[in-house]
VODRENPA-194210 format. One record per residue (C-alpha): residue in three letters; x negated, y, z. Coordinates in pm, whole numbers, padded with zeros to 5 digits, always signed. Layout:
ALAXYZ ...
END
This chain:
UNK+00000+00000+00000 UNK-00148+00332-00089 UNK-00012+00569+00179 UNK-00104+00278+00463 UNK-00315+00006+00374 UNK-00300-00144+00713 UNK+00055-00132+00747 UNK+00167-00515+00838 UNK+00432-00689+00506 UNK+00582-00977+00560 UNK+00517-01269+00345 UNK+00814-01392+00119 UNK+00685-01770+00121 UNK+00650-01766+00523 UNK+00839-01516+00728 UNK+00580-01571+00964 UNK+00332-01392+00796 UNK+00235-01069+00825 UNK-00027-00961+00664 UNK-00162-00581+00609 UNK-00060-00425+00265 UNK-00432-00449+00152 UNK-00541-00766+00144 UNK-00101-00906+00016 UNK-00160-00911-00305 UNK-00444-01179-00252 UNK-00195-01332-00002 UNK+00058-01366-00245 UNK-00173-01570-00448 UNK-00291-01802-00153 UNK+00049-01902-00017 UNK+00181-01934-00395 UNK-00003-02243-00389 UNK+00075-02350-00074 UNK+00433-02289-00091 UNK+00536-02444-00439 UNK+00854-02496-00345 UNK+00944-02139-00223 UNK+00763-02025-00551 UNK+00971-02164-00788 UNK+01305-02043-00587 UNK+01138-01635-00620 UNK+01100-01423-00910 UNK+00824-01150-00965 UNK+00964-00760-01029 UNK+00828-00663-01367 UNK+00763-00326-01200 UNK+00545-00383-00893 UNK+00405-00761-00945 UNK+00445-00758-00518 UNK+00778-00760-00513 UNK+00949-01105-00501 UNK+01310-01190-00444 UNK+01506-01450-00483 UNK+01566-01553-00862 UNK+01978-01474-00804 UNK+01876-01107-00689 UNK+01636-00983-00969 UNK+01871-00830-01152 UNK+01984-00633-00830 UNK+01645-00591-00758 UNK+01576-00427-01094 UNK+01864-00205-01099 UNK+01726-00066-00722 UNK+01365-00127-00722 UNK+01172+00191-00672 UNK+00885+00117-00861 UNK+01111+00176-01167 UNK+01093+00556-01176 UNK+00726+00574-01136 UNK+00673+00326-01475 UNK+00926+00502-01651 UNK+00777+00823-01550 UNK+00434+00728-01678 UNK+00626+00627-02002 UNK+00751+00915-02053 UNK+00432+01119-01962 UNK+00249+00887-02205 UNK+00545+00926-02515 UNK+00539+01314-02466 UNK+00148+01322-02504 UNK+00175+01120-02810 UNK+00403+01358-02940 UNK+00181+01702-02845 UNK-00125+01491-03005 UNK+00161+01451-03380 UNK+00189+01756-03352 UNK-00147+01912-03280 UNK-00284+01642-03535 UNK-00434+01829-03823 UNK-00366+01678-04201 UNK-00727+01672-04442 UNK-00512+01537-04690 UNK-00522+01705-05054 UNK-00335+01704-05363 UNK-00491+01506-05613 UNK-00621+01733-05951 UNK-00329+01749-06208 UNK-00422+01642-06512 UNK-00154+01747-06713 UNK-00109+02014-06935 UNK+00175+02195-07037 UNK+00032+02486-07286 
END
């Protein structure tokens, strides 16, 4: 967790684990494995790879999960600085000679 990185999480595989937010993410990993079981009953947030809830919830989860405004924030941000680059963008293309002639 950014704003507390000792701040205590509770596991989702064990509810008796509490483990500080900076070392959860390898915690996650460790009781994965030894909680197969429990794993294959949870499903991952696509927005904060932390977040697991039960497979029935995601969709709730999505819907509510605040980790949603910050990724579509940073889509945006990216999107509108594509845009400004369009349209700073300067063209080197040039016409071709004409070879025609009309006199």
């Amino acid at each position: 967790d950014v704003l507390d990185p000792e701040r205590l999480i509770q596991c989702p595989y064990n509810k008796h684990h509490r483990i500080r937010a900076s070392r959860f993410p390898y915690h996650l990993v460790k009781c994965r494995k030894s909680y197969p079981e429990v794993a294959k009953e949870l499903a991952t947030c696509p927005f904060n790879a932390r977040h697991l809830v039960p497979r029935a919830d995601l969709s709730d989860h999505i819907m509510k999960c605040n980790d949603k405004g910050i990724l579509e924030q940073d889509v945006v941000n990216q999107s509108f600085g594509f845009q400004r680059e369009q349209m700073n963008a300067v063209s080197t293309w040039q016409a071709p000679p004409c070879e025609e002639d009309w006199e």
